[in-house]
DRENVEXFI-617097 format. One record per atom (N, C-alpha, C, O, CB): atom name; residue number from 1; x, y negated, z. Coordinates in steps of 0.02 Angstrom, whole numbers, plus 50000, padded with zeros to 5 digits. Glycine has a CB too. Layout:
BEGIN
REC  at    i   east  north     up
REC  CA  NUM      X      Y      Z
...
% end
This chain:
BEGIN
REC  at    i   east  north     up
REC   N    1  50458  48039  51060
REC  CA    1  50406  48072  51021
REC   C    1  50436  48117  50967
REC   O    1  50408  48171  50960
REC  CB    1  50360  48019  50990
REC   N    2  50490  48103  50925
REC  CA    2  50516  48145  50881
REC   C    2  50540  48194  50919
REC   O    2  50522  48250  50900
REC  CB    2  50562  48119  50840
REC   N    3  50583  48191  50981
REC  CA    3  50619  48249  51009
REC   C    3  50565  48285  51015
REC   O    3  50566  48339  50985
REC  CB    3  50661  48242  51075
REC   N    4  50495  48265  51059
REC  CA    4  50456  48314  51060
REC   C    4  50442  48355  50991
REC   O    4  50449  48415  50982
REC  CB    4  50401  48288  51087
REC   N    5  50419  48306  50946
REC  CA    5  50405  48366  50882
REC   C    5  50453  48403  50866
REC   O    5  50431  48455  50843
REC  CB    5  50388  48341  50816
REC   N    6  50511  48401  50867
REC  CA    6  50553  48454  50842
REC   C    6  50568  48501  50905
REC   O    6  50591  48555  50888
REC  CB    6  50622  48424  50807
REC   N    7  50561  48492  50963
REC  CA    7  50560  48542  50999
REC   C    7  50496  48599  50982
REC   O    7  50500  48660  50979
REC  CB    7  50559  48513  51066
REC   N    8  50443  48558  50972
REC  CA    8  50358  48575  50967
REC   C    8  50373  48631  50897
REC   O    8  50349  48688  50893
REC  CB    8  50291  48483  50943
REC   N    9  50411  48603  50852
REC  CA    9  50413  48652  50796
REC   C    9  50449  48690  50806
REC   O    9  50428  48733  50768
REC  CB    9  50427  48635  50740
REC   N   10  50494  48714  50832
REC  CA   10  50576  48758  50840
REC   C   10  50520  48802  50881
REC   O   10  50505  48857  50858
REC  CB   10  50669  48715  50893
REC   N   11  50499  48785  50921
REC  CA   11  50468  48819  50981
REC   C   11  50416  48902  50942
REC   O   11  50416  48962  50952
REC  CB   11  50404  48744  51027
REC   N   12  50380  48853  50899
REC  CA   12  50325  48886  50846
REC   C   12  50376  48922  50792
REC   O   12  50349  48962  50753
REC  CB   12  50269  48818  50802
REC   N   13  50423  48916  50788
REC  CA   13  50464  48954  50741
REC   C   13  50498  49009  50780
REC   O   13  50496  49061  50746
REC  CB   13  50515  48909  50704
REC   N   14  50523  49017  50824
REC  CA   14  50555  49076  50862
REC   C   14  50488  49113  50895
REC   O   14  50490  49174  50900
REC  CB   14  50615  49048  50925
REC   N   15  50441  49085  50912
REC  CA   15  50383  49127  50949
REC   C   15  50333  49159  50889
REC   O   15  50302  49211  50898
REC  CB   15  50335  49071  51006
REC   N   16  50330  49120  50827
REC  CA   16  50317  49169  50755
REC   C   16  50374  49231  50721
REC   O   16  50355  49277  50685
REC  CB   16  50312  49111  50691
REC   N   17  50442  49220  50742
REC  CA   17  50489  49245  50722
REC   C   17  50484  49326  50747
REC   O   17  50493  49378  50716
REC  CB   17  50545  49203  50741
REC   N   18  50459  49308  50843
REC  CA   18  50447  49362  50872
REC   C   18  50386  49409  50880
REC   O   18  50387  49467  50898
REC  CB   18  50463  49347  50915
REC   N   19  50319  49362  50860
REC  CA   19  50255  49391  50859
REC   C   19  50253  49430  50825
REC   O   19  50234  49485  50845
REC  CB   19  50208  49362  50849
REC   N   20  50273  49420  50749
REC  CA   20  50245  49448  50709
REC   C   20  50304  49523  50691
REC   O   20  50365  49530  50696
REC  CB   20  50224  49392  50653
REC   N   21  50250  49563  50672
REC  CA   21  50277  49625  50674
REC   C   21  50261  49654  50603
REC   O   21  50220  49621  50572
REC  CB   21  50249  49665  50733
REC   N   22  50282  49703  50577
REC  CA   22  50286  49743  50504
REC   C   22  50234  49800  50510
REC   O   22  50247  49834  50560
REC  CB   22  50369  49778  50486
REC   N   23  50197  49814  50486
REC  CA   23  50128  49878  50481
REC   C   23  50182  49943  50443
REC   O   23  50173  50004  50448
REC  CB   23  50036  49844  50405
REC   N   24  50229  49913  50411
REC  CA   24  50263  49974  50382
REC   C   24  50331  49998  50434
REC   O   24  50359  50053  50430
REC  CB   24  50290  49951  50299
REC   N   25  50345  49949  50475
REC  CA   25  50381  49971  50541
REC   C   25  50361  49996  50591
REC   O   25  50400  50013  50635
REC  CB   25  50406  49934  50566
REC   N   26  50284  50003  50598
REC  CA   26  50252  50025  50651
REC   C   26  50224  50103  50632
REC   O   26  50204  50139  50678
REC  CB   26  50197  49970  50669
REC   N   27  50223  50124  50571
REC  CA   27  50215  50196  50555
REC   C   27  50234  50239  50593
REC   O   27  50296  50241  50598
REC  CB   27  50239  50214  50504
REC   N   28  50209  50272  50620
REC  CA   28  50211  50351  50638
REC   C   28  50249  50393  50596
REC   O   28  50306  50411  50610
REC  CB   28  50145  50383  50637
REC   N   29  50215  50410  50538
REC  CA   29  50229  50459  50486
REC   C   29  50209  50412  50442
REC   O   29  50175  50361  50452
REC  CB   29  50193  50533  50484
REC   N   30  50241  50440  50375
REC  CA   30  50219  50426  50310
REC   C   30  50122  50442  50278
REC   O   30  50086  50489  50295
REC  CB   30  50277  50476  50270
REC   N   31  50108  50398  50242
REC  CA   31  50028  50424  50228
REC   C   31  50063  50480  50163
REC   O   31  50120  50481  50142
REC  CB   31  49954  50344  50192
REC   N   32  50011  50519  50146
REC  CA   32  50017  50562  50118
REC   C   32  49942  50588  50069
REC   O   32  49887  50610  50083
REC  CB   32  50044  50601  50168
REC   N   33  49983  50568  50001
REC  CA   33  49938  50544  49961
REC   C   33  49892  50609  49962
REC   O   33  49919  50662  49979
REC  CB   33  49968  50517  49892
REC   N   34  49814  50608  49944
REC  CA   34  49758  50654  49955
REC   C   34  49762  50675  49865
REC   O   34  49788  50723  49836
REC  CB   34  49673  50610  49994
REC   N   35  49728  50619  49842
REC  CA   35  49701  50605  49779
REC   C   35  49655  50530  49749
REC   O   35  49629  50487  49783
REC  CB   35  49662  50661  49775
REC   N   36  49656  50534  49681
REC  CA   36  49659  50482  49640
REC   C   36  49588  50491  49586
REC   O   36  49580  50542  49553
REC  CB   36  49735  50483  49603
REC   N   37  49538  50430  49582
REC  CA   37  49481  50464  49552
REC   C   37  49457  50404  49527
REC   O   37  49476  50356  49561
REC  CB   37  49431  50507  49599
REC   N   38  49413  50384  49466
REC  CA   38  49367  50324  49454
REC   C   38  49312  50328  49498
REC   O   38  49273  50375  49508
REC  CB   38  49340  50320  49382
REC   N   39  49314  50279  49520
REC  CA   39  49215  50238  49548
REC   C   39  49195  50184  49501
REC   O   39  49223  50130  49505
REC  CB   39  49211  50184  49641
REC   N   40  49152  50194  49462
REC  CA   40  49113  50154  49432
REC   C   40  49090  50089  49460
REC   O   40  49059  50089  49513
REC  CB   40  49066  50188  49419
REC   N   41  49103  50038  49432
REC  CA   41  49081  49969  49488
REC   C   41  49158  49954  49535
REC   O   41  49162  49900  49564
REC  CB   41  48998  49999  49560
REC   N   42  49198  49988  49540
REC  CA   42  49249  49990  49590
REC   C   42  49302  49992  49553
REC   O   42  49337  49941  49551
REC  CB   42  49248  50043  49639
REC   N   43  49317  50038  49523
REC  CA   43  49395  50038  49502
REC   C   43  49409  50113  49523
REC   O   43  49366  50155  49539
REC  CB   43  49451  49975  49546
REC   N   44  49487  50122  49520
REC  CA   44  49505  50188  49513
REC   C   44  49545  50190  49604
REC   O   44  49591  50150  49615
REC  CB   44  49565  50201  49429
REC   N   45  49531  50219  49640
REC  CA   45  49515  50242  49723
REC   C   45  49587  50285  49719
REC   O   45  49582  50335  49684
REC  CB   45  49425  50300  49745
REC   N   46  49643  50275  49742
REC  CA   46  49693  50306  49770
REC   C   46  49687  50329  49871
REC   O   46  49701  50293  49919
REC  CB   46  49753  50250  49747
REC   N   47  49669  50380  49869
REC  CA   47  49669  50393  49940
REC   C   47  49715  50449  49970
REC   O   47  49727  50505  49947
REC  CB   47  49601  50408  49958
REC   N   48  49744  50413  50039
REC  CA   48  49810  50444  50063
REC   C   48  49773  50460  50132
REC   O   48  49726  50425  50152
REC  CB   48  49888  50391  50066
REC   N   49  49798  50519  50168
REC  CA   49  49780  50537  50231
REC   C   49  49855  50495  50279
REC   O   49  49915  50488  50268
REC  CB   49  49771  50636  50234
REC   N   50  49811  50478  50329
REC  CA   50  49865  50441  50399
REC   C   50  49833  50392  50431
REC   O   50  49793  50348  50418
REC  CB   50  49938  50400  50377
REC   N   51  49872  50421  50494
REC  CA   51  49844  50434  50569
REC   C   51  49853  50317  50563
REC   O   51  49906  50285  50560
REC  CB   51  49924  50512  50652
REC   N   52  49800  50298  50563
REC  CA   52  49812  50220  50556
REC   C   52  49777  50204  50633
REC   O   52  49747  50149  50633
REC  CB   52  49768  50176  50476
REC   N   53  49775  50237  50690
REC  CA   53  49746  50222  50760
REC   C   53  49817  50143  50787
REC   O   53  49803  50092  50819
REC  CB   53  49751  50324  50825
REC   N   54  49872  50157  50764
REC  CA   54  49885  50101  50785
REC   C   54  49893  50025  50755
REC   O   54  49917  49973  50778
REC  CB   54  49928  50116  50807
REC   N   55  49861  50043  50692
REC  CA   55  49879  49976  50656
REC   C   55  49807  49946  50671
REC   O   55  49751  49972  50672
REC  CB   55  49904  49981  50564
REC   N   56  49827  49892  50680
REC  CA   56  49798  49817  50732
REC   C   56  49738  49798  50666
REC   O   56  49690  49765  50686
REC  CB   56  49884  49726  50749
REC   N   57  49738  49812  50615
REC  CA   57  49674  49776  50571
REC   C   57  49660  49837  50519
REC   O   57  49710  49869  50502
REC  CB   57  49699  49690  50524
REC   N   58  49601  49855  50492
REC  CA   58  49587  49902  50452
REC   C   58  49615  49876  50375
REC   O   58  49611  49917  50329
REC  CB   58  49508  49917  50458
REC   N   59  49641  49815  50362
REC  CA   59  49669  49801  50290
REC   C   59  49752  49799  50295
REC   O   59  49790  49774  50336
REC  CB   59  49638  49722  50261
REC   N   60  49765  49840  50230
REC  CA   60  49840  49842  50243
REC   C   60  49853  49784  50166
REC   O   60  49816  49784  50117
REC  CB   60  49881  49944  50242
REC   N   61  49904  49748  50173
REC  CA   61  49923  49694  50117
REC   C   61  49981  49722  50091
REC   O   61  50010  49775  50104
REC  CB   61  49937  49615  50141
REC   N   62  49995  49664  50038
REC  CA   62  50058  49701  50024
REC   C   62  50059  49777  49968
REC   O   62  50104  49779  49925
REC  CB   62  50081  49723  50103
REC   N   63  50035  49806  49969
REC  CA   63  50015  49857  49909
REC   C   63  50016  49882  49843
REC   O   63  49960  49906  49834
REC  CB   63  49981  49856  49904
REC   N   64  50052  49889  49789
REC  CA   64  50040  49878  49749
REC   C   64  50077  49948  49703
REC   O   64  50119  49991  49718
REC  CB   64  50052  49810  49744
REC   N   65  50038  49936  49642
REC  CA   65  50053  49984  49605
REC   C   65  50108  49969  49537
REC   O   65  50112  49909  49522
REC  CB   65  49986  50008  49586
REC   N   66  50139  50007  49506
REC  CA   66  50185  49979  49452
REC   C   66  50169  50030  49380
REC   O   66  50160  50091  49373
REC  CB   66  50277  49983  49482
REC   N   67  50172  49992  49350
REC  CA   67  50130  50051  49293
REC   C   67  50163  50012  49223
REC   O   67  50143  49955  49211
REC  CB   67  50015  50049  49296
REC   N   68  50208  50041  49183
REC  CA   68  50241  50008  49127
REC   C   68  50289  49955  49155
REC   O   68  50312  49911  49120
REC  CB   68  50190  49975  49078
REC   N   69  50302  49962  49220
REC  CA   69  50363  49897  49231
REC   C   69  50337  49835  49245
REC   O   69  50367  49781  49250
REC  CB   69  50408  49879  49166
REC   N   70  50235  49855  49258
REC  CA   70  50211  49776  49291
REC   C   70  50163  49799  49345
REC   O   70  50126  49849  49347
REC  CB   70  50165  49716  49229
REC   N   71  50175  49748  49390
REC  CA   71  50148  49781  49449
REC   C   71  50075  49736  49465
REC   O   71  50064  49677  49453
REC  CB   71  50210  49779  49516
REC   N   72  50023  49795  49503
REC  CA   72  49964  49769  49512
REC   C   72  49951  49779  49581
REC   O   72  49978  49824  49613
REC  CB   72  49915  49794  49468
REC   N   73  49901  49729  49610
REC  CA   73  49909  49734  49678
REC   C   73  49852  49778  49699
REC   O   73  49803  49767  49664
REC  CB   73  49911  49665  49714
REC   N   74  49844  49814  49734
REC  CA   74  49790  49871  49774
REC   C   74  49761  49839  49856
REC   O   74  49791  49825  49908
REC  CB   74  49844  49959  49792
REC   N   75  49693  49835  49836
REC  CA   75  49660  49817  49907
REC   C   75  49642  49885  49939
REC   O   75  49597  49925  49929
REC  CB   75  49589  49769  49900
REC   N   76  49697  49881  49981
REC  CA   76  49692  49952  50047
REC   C   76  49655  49914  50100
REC   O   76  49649  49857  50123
REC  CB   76  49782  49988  50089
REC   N   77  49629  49989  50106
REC  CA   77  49558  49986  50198
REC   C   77  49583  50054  50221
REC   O   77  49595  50104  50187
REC  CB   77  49429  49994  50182
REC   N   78  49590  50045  50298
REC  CA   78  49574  50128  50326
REC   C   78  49493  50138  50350
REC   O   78  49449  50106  50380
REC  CB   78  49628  50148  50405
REC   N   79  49499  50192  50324
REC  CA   79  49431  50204  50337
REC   C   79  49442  50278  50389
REC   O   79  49483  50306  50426
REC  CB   79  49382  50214  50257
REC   N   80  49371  50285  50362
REC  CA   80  49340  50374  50405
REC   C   80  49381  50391  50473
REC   O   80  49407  50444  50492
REC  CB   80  49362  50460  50345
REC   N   81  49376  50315  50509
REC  CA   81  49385  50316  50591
REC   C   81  49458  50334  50578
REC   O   81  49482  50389  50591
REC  CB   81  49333  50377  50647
REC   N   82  49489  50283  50553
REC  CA   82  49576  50292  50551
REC   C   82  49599  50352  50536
REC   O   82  49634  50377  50580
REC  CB   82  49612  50278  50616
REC   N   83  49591  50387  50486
REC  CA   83  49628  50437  50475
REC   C   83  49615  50447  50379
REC   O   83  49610  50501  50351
REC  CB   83  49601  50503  50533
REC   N   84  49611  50379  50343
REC  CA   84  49609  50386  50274
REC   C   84  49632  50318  50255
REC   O   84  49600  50275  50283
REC  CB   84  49539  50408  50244
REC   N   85  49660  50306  50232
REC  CA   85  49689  50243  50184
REC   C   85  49665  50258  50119
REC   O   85  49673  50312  50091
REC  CB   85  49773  50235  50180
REC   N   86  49628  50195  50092
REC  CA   86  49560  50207  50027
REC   C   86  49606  50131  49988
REC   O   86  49598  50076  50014
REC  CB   86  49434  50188  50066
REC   N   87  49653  50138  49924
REC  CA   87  49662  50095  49897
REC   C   87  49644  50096  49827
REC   O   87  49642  50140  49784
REC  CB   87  49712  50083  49911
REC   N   88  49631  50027  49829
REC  CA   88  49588  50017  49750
REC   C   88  49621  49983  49727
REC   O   88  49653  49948  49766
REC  CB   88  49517  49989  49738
REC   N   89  49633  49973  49654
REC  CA   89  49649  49965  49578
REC   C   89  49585  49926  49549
REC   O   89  49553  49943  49499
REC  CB   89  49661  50044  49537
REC   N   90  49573  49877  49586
REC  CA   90  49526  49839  49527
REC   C   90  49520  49833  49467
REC   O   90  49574  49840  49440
REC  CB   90  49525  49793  49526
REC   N   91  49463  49819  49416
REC  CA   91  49481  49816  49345
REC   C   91  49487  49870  49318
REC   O   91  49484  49881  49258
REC  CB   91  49533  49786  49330
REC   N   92  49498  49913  49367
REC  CA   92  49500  49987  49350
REC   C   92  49595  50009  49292
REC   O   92  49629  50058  49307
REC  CB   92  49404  49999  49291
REC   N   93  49612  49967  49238
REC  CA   93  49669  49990  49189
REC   C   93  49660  50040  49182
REC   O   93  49705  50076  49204
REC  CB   93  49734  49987  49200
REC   N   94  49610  50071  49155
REC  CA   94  49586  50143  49129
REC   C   94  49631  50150  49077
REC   O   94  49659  50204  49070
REC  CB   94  49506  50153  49103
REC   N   95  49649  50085  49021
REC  CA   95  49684  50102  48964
REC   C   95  49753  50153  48984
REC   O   95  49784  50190  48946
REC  CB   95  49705  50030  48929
REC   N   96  49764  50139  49056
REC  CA   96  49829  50172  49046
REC   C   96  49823  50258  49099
REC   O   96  49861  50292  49133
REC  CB   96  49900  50104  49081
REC   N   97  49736  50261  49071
REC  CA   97  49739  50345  49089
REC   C   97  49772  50386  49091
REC   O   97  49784  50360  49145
REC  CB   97  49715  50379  49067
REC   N   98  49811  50438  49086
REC  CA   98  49869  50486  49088
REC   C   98  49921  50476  49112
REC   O   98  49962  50516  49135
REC  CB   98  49888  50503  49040
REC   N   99  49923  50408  49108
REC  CA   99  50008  50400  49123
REC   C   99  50021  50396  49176
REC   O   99  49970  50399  49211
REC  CB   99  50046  50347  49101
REC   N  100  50070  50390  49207
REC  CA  100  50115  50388  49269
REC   C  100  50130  50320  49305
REC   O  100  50155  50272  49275
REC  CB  100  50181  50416  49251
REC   N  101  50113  50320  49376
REC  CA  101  50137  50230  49401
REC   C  101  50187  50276  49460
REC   O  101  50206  50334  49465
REC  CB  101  50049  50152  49448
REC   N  102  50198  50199  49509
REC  CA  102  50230  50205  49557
REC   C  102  50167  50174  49595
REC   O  102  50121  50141  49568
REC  CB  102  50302  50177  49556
REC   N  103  50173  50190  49665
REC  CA  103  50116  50148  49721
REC   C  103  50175  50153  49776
REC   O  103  50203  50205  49793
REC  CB  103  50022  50197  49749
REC   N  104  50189  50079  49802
REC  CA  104  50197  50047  49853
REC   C  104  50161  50044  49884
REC   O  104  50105  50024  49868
REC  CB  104  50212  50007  49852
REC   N  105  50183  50069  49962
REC  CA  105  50135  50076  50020
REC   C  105  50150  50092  50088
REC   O  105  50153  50150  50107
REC  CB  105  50094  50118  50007
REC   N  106  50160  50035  50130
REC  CA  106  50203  50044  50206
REC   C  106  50264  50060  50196
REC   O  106  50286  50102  50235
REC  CB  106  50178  50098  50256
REC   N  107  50314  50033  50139
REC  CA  107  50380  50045  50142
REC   C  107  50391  50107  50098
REC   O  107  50449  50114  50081
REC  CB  107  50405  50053  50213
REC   N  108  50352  50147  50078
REC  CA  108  50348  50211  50043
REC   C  108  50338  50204  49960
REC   O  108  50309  50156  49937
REC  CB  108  50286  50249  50076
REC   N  109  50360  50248  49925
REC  CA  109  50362  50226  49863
REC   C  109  50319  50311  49837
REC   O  109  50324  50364  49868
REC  CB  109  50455  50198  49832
REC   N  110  50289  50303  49789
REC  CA  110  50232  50389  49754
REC   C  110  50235  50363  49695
REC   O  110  50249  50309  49667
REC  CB  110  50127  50410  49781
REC   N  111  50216  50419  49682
REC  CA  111  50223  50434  49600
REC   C  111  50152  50472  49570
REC   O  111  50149  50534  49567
REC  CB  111  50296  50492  49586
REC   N  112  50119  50446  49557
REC  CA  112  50051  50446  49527
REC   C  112  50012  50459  49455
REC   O  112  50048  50448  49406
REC  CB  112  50039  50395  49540
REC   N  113  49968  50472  49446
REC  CA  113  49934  50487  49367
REC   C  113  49863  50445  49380
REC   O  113  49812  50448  49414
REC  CB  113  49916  50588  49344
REC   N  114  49895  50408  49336
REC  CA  114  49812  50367  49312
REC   C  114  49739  50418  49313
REC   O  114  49748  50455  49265
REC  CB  114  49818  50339  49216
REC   N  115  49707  50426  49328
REC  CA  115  49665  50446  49301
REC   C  115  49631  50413  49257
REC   O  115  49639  50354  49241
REC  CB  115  49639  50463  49334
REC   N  116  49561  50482  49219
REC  CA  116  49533  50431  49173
REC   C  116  49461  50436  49222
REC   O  116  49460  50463  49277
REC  CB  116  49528  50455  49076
REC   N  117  49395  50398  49185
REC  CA  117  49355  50394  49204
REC   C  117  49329  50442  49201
REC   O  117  49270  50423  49199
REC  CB  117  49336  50359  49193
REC   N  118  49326  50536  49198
REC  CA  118  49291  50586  49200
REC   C  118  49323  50646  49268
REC   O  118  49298  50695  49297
REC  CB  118  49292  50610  49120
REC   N  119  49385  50612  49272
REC  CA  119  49445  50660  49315
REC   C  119  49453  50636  49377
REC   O  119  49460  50577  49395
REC  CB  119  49521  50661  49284
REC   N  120  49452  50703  49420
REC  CA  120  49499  50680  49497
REC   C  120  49558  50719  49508
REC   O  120  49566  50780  49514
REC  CB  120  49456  50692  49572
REC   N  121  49599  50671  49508
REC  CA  121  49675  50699  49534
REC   C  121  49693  50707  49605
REC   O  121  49675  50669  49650
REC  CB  121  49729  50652  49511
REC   N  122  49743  50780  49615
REC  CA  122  49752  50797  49651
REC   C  122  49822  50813  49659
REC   O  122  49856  50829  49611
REC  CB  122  49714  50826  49655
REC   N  123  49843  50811  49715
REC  CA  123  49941  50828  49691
REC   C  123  49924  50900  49701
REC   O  123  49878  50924  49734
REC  CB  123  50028  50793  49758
REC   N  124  49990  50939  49651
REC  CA  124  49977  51020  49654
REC   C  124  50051  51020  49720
REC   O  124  50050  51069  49757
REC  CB  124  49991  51079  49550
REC   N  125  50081  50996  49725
REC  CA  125  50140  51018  49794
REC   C  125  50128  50931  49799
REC   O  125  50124  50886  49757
REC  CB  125  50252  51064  49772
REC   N  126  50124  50934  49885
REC  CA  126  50115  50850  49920
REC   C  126  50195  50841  49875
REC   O  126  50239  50883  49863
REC  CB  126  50113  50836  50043
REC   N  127  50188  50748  49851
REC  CA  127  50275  50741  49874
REC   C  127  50271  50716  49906
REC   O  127  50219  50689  49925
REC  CB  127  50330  50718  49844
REC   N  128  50334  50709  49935
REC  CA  128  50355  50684  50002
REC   C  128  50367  50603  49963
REC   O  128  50375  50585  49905
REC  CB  128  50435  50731  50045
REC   N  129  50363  50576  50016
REC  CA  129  50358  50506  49994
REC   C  129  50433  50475  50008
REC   O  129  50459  50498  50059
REC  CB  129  50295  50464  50036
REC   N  130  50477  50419  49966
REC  CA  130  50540  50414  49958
REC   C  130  50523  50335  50011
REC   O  130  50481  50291  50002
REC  CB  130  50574  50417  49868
REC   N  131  50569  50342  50056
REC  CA  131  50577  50286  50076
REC   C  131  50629  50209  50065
REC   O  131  50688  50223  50072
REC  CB  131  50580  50310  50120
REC   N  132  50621  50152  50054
REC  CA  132  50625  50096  50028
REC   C  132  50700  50093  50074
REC   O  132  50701  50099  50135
REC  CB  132  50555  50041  50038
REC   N  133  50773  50082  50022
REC  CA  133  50846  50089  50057
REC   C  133  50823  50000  50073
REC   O  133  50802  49974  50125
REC  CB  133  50938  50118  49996
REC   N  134  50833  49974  50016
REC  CA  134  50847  49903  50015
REC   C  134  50752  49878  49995
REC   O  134  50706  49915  49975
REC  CB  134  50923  49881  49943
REC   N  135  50751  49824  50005
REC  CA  135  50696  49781  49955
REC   C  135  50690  49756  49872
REC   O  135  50649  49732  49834
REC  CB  135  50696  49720  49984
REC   N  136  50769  49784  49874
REC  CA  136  50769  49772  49792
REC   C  136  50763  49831  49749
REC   O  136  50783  49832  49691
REC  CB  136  50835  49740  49769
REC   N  137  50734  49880  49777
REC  CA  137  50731  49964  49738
REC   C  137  50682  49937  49682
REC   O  137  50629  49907  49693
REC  CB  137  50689  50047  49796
REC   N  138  50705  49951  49631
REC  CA  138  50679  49961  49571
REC   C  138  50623  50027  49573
REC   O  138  50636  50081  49599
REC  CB  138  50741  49972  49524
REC   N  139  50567  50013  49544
REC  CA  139  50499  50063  49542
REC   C  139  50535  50138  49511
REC   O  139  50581  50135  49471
REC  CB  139  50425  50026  49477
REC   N  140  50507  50204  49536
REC  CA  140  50530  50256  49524
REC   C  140  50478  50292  49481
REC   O  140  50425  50315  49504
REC  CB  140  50551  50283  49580
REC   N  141  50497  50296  49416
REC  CA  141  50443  50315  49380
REC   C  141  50469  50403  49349
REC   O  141  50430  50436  49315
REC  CB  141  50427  50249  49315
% end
């Protein structure tokens, strides 16, 4: 009976090892940030254009934004029939209107402006989005 369980578990550990797959390894292209705006009731809406037809669930995890050296997490959805990634900033942190974050996203690292609650931001030249060497990259502000 023990041999069985530890076969039973080893078994569930190499066949999880192999199932599971990375949403930021499965990219096509990089998303490519649109623009950044308040919704009232919502929070402040970061939306990136990309082609999301192959990612397996409309919620992407993992997300997050860095703003003063502390990071907040963003509930991403694709929407508008896979071709918009809509991430939100709950709570909105309006206090830190003007300023500058980083957003983590599928391995990609951006460089962003708070908005305030009257403004929509727009990038004036796309940037290109910097891709993640190691897991230990420090936020690029």
């Amino acid at each position: 009976m023990k041999k069985f369980f530890v076969r039973s578990i080893l078994i569930v550990i190499v066949v999880s090892a192999f199932a599971l797959t990375s949403q930021a390894l499965a990219a096509t292209a990089p998303p490519k940030w649109m623009n950044s705006h308040f919704v009232v009731g919502k929070g402040i809406v970061f939306n990136f254009s990309y082609d999301a037809s192959h990612l397996r669930s409309p919620n992407i995890h993992g997300a997050t934004i860095t703003i003063h050296g502390n990071s907040y997490p963003l509930a991403c959805v694709v929407v508008t029939e896979k071709t918009t990634i809509s991430c939100t900033l709950r709570g909105g942190l309006t206090e830190f209107a003007g300023d500058s974050g980083s957003i983590h996203l599928l391995g990609y690292w951006y460089s962003v402006i708070i908005p305030n609650k009257s403004e929509k931001i727009a990038p004036l030249n796309t940037p290109s989005p910097t891709p993640l060497p190691s897991p230990t990259m420090p936020p690029l502000l």
